[in-house]
LOZA-405937 format. One record per residue (C-alpha): x, y, z; chain. Coordinates in Angstrom, 2 decimals. Layout:
BEGIN
<x->X, y->Y, z->Z, mol->A>
...
***
This chain:
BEGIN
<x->-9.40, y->50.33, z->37.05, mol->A>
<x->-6.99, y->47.67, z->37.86, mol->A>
<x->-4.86, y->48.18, z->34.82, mol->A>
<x->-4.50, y->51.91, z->35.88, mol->A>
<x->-3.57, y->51.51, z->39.36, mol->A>
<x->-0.83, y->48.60, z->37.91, mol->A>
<x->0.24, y->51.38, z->35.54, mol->A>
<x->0.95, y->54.09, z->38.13, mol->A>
<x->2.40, y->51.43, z->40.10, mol->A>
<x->5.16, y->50.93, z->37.53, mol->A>
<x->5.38, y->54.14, z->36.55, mol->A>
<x->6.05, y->54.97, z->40.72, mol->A>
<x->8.86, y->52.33, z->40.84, mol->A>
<x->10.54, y->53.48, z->38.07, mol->A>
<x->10.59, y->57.03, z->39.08, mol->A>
<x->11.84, y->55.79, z->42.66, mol->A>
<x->14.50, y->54.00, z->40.92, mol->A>
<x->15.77, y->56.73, z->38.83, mol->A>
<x->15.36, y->59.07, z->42.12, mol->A>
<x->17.94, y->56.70, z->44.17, mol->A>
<x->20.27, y->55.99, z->41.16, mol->A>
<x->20.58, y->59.77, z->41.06, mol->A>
<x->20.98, y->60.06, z->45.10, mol->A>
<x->23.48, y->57.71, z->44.76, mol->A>
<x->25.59, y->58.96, z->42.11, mol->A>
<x->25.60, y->62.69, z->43.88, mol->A>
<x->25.55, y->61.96, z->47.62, mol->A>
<x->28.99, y->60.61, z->48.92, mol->A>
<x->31.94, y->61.67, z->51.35, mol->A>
<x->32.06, y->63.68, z->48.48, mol->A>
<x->28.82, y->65.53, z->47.02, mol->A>
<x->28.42, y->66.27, z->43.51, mol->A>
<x->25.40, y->68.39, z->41.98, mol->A>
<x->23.18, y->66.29, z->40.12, mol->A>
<x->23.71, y->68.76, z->36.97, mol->A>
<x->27.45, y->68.01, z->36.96, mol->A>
<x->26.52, y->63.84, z->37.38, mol->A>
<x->24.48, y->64.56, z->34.30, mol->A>
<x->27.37, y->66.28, z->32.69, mol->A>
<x->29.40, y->62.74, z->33.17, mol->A>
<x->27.01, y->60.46, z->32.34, mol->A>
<x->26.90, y->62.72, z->28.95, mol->A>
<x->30.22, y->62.64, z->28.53, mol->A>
<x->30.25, y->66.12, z->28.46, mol->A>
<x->33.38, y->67.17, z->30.88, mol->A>
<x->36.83, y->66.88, z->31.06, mol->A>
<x->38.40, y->63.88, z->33.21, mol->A>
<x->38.58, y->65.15, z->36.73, mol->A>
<x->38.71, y->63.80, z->40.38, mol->A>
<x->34.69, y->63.71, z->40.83, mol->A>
<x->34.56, y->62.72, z->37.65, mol->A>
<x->36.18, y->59.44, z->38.48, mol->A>
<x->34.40, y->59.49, z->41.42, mol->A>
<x->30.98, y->59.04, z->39.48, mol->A>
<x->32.07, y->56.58, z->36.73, mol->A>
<x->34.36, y->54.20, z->38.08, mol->A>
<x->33.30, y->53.88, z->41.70, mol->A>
<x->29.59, y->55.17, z->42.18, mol->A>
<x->27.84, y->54.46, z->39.13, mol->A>
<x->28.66, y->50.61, z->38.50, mol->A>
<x->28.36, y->50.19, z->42.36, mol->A>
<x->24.84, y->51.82, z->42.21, mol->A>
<x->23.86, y->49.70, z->39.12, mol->A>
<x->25.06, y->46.90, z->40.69, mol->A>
<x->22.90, y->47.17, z->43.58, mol->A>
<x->19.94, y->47.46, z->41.28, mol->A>
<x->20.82, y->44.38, z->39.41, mol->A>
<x->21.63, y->42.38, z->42.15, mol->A>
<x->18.71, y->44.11, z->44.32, mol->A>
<x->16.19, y->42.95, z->41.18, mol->A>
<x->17.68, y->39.34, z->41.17, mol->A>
<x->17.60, y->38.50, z->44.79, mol->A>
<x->13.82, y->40.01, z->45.11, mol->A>
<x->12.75, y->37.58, z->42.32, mol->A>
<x->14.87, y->34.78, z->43.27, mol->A>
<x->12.38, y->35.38, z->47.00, mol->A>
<x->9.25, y->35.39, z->44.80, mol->A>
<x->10.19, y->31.76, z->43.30, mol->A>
<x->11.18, y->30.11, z->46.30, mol->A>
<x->7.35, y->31.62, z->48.18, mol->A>
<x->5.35, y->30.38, z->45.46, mol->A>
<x->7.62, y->27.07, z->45.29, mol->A>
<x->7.25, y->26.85, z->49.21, mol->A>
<x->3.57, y->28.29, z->48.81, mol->A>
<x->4.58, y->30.36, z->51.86, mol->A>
<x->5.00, y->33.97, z->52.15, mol->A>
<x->8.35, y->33.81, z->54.80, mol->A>
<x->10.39, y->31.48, z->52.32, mol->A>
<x->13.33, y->33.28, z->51.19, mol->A>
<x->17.06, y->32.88, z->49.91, mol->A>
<x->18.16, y->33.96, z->53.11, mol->A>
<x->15.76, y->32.51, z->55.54, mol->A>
<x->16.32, y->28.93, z->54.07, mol->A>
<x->20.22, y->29.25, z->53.99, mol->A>
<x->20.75, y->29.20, z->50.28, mol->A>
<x->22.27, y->32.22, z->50.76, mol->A>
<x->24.50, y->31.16, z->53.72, mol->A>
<x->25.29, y->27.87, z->51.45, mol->A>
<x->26.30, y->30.05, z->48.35, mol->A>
<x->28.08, y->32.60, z->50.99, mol->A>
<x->30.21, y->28.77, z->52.36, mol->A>
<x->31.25, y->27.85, z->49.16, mol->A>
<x->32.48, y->31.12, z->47.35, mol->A>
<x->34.10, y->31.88, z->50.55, mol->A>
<x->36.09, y->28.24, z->50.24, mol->A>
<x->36.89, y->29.02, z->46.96, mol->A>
<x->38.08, y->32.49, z->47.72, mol->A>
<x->40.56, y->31.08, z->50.28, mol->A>
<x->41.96, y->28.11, z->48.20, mol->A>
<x->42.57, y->30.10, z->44.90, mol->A>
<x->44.36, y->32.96, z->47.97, mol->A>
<x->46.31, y->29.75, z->48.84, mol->A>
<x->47.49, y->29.12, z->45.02, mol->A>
<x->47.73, y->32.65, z->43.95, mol->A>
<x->45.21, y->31.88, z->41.55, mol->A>
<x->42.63, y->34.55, z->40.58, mol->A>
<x->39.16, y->33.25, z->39.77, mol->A>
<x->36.84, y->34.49, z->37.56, mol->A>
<x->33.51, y->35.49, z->37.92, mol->A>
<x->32.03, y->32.45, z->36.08, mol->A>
<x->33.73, y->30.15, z->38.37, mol->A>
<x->32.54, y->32.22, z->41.31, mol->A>
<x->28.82, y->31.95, z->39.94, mol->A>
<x->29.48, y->28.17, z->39.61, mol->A>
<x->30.29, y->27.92, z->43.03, mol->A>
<x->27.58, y->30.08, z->44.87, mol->A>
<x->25.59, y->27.98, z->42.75, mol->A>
<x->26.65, y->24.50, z->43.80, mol->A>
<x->26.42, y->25.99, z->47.54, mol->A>
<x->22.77, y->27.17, z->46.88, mol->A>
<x->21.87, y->23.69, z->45.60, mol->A>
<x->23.28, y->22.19, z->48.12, mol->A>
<x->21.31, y->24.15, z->50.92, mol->A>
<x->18.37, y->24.19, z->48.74, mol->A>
<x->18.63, y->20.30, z->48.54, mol->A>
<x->18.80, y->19.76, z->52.78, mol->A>
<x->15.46, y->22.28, z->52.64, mol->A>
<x->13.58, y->20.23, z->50.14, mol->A>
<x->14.47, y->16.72, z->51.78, mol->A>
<x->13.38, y->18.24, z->55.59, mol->A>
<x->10.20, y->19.41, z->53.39, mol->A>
<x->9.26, y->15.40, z->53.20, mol->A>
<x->9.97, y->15.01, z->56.53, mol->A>
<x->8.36, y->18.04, z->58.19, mol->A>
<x->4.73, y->18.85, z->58.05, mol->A>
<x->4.44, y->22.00, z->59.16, mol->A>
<x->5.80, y->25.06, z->57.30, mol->A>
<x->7.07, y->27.24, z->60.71, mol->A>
<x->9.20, y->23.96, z->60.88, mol->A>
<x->10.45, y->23.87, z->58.06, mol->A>
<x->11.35, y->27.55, z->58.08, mol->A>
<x->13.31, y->27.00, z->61.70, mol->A>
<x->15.22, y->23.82, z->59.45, mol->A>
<x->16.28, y->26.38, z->56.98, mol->A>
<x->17.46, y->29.08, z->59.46, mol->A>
<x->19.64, y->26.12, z->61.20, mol->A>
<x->21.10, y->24.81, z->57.56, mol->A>
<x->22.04, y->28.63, z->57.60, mol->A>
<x->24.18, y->28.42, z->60.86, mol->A>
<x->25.70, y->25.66, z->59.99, mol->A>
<x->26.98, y->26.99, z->56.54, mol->A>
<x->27.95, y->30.23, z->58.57, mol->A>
<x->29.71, y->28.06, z->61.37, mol->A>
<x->31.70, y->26.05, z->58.11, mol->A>
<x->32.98, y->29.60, z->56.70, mol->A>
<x->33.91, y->30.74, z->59.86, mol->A>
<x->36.30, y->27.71, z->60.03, mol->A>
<x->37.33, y->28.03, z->56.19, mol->A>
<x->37.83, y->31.70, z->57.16, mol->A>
<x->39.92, y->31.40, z->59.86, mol->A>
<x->42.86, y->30.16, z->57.57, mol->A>
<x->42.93, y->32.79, z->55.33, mol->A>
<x->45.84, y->34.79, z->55.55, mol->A>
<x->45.70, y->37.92, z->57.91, mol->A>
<x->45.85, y->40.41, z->54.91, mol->A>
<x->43.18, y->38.68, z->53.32, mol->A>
<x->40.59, y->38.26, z->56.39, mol->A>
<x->39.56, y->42.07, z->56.21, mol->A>
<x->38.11, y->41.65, z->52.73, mol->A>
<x->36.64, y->37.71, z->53.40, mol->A>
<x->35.30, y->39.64, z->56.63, mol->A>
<x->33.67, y->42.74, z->55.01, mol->A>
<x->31.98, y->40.19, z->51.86, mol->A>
<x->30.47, y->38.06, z->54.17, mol->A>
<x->28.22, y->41.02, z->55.33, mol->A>
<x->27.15, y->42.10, z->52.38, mol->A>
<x->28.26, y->44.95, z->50.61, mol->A>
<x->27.86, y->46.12, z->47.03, mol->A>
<x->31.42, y->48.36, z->46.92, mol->A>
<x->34.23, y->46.99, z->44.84, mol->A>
<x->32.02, y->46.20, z->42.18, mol->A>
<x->33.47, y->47.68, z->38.65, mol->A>
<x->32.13, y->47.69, z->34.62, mol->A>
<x->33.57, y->44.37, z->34.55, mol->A>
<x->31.45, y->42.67, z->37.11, mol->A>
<x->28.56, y->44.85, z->36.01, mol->A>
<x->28.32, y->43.31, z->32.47, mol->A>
<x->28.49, y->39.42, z->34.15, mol->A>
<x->26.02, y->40.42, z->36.24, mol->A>
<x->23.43, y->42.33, z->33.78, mol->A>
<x->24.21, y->39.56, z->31.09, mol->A>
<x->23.34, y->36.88, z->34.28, mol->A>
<x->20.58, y->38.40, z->34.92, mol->A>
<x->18.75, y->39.60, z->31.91, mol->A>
<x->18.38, y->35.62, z->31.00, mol->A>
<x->17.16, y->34.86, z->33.78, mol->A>
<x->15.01, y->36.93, z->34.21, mol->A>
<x->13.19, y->35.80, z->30.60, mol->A>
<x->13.44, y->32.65, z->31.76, mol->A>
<x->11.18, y->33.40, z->34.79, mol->A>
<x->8.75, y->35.93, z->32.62, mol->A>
<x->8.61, y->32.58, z->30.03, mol->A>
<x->7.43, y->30.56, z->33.44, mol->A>
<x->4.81, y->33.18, z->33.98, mol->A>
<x->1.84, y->31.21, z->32.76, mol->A>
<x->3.27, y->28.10, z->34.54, mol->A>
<x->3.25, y->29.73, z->37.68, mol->A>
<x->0.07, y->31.19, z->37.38, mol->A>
<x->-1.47, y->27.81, z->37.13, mol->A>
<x->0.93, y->26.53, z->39.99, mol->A>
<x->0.00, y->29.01, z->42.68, mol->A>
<x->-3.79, y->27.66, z->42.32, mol->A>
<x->-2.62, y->24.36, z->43.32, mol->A>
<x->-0.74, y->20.94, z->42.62, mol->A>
<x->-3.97, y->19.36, z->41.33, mol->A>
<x->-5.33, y->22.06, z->38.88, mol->A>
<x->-1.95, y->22.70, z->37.56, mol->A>
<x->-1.63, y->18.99, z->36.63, mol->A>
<x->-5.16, y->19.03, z->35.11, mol->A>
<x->-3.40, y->21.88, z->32.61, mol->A>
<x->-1.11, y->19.06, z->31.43, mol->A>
<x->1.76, y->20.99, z->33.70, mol->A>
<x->4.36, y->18.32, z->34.71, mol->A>
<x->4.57, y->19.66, z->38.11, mol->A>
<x->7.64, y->17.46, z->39.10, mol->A>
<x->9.78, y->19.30, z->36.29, mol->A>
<x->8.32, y->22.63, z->37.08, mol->A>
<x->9.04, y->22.50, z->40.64, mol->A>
<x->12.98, y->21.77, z->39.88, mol->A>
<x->13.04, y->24.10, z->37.25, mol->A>
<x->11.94, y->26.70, z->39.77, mol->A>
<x->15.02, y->25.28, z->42.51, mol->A>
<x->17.62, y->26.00, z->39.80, mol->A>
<x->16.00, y->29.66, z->38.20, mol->A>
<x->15.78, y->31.11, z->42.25, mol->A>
<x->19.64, y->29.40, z->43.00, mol->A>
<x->21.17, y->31.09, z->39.65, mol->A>
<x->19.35, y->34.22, z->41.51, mol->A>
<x->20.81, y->34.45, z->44.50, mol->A>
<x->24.21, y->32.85, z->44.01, mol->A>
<x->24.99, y->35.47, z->41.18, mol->A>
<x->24.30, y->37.98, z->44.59, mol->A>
<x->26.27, y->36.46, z->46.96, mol->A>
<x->29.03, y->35.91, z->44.51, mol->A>
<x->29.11, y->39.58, z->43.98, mol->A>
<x->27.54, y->40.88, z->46.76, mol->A>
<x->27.80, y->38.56, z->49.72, mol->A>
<x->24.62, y->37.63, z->51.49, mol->A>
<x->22.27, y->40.16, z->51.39, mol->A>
<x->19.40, y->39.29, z->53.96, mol->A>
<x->15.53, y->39.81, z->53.88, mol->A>
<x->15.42, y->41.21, z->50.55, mol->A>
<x->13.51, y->38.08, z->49.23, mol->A>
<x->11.15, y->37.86, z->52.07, mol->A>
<x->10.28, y->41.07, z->51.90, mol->A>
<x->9.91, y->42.67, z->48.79, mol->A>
<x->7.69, y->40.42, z->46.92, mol->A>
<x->5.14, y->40.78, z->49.86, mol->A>
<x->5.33, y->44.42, z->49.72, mol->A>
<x->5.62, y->44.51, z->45.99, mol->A>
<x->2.23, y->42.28, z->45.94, mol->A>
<x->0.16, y->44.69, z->48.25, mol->A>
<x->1.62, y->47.98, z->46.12, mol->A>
<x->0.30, y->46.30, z->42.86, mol->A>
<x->-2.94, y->44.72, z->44.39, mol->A>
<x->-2.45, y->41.74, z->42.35, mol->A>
<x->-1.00, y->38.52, z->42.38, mol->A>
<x->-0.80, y->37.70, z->38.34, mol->A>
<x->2.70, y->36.95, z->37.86, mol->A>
<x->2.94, y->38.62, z->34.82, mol->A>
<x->3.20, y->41.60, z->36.62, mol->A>
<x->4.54, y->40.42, z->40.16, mol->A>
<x->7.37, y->39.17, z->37.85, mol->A>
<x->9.21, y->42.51, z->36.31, mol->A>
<x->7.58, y->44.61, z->39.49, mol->A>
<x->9.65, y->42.63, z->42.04, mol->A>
<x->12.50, y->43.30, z->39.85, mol->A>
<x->12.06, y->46.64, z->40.07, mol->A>
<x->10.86, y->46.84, z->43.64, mol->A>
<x->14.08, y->45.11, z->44.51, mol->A>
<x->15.90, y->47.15, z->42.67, mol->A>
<x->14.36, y->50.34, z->44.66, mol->A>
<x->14.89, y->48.32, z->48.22, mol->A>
<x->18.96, y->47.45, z->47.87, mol->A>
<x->19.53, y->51.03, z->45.48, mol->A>
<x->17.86, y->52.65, z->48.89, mol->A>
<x->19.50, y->50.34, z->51.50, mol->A>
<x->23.09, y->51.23, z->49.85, mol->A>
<x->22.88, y->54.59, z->49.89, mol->A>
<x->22.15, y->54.84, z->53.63, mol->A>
<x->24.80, y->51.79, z->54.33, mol->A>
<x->27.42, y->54.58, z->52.67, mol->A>
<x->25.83, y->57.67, z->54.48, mol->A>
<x->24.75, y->56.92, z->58.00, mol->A>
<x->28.19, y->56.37, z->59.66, mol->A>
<x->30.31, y->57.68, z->57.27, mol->A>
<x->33.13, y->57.81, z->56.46, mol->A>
<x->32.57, y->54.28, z->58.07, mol->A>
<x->30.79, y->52.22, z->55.81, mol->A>
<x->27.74, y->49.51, z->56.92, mol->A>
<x->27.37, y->45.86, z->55.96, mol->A>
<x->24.12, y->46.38, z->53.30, mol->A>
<x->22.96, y->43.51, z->54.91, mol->A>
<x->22.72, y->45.58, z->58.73, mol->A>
<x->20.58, y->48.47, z->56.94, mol->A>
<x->18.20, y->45.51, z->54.72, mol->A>
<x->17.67, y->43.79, z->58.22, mol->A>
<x->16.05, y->47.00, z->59.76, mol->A>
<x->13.68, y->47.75, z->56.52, mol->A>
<x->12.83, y->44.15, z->56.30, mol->A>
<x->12.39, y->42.18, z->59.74, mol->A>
<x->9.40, y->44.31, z->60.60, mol->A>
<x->7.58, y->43.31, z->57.14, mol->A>
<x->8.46, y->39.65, z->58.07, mol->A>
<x->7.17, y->39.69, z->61.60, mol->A>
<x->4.28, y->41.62, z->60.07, mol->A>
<x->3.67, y->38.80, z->57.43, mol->A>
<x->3.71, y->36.24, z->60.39, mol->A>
<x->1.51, y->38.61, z->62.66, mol->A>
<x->-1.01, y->38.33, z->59.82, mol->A>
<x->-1.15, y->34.91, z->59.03, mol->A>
<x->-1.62, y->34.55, z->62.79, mol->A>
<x->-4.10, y->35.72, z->63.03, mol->A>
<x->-5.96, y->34.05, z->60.21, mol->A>
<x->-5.13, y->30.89, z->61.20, mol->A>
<x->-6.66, y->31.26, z->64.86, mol->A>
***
């Protein structure tokens, strides 16, 4: 019975996928019937305005979001069952506010020098920022006892990597401050083939890597001591699981900006729509989920205002602050 309801729940986060790929490739400023879409992605017509439209600009933005949406909802999963707490998240602990500080530093230097980056350097960087913020989180963990503290820790490392690329911002040059602005709220637009096939390549390793860890998480999530009975070196396992969830969420906010509550919030919901914790399954469903979330979020970031265009970030904020309160609500109320 379980392995039914874990097949229809696949089978219903695919389809959702596939139904908000599709919304996203036809709805627009300008709207395009989903039969002429399918004519594109066939190859099938003759170059054309809309075609364009579809290819170059909607299509690797809308895979984008998927890939990115996947990687940041998986990247949330590792850092709850390293934290063993359901509100641990990228962007609740600052990593993504520390990856945000140091692209945006590098951004504004290489402006300074004329010097282009690549996307491999602009990886490297979120990374090193998400270590660093991940590294202040794990040393308060020694220090503080209780979680909610440890949480408010995080969400103060976050202001203070905000407050540091406000100040790097501010000596950008005036031209350049519109697009440092718009990045730092998260947005998926801009994104081409090119930074599509970093990204996929990115994140199709990584995401082995994790499914590899799947046993070792298994025995991880039922405690410290039993794990270490299994012959798990725990010690090794727990950094292993720092650098997998920071390659996550940098590759996003290199790409993407920071893109809040995705990680909080998907892998709880994701968990209840399965009915199972194994993460054999939590592992390529919160991939998918998050995939569904950000493909959902983007489309209503481009349609809502439009022409004016919202941060991704603003529209993720709404879907997922009630599911955190919710998850706090809860364990509330099973701790008094």
């Amino acid at each position: 019975m379980k392995r039914k309801n874990c097949t229809t729940a696949f089978l219903a986060l695919a389809l959702l996928a596939a139904v908000f790929l599709a919304a996203n490739l036809c709805v627009g400023s300008v709207n395009i019937p989903l039969p002429q879409v399918l004519s594109f992605l066939g190859g099938g017509e003759e170059p054309s305005v809309s075609r364009d439209i579809v290819m170059k600009i909607r299509f690797p933005r809308a895979l984008g979001a998927a890939i990115l949406g996947g990687g940041l909802a998986l990247s949330g999963y590792l850092l709850q069952t390293f934290f063993h707490n359901p509100v641990a998240g990228p962007f609740i602990l600052g990593i993504s506010s520390g990856a945000k500080m140091m692209v945006a530093l590098f951004m504004v230097l290489s402006l300074k020098m004329t010097f282009q980056p690549g996307f491999g350097i602009m990886i490297l960087a979120a990374f090193v920022g998400a270590m660093i913020s991940m590294g202040f989180v794990i040393l308060m963990s020694y220090v503080v006892e209780r979680m909610s503290m440890l949480i408010v820790c995080g969400v103060m490392i976050g202001y203070i990597c905000s407050a540091i690329t406000d100040f790097v911002v501010a000596f950008a040059e005036d031209s350049d401050i519109v697009n440092l602005h718009n990045w730092s709220k998260g947005s998926f637009s801009g994104i081409g083939w090119e930074h599509v096939k970093v990204m996929a390549a990115v994140m199709f390793i990584t995401f082995l890597w994790v499914l590899f860890l799947s046993k070792q998480i298994s025995a991880y999530q039922l405690g410290e001591d039993y794990a270490k009975s299994l012959g798990l070196n725990v010690g090794m396992f727990r950094v292993t699981l720092v650098i997998v969830s920071s390659i996550l969420s940098a590759s996003v906010t290199a790409f993407a900006g920071p893109v809040s509550f995705v990680g909080i919030a998907v892998p709880h919901l994701i968990k209840h729509f399965l009915g199972t914790a194994m993460p054999v399954l939590m592992i390529p469903a919160c991939f998918l989920g998050g995939a569904v979330f950000c493909l959902l979020c983007d489309l209503l970031a481009r349609i809502l205002l439009a022409p004016t265009e919202l941060g991704v970030s603003t529209v993720t904020a709404i879907f997922g602050a009630p599911v955190v309160l919710a998850i706090m609500i809860h364990g509330r109320k099973h701790t008094s």
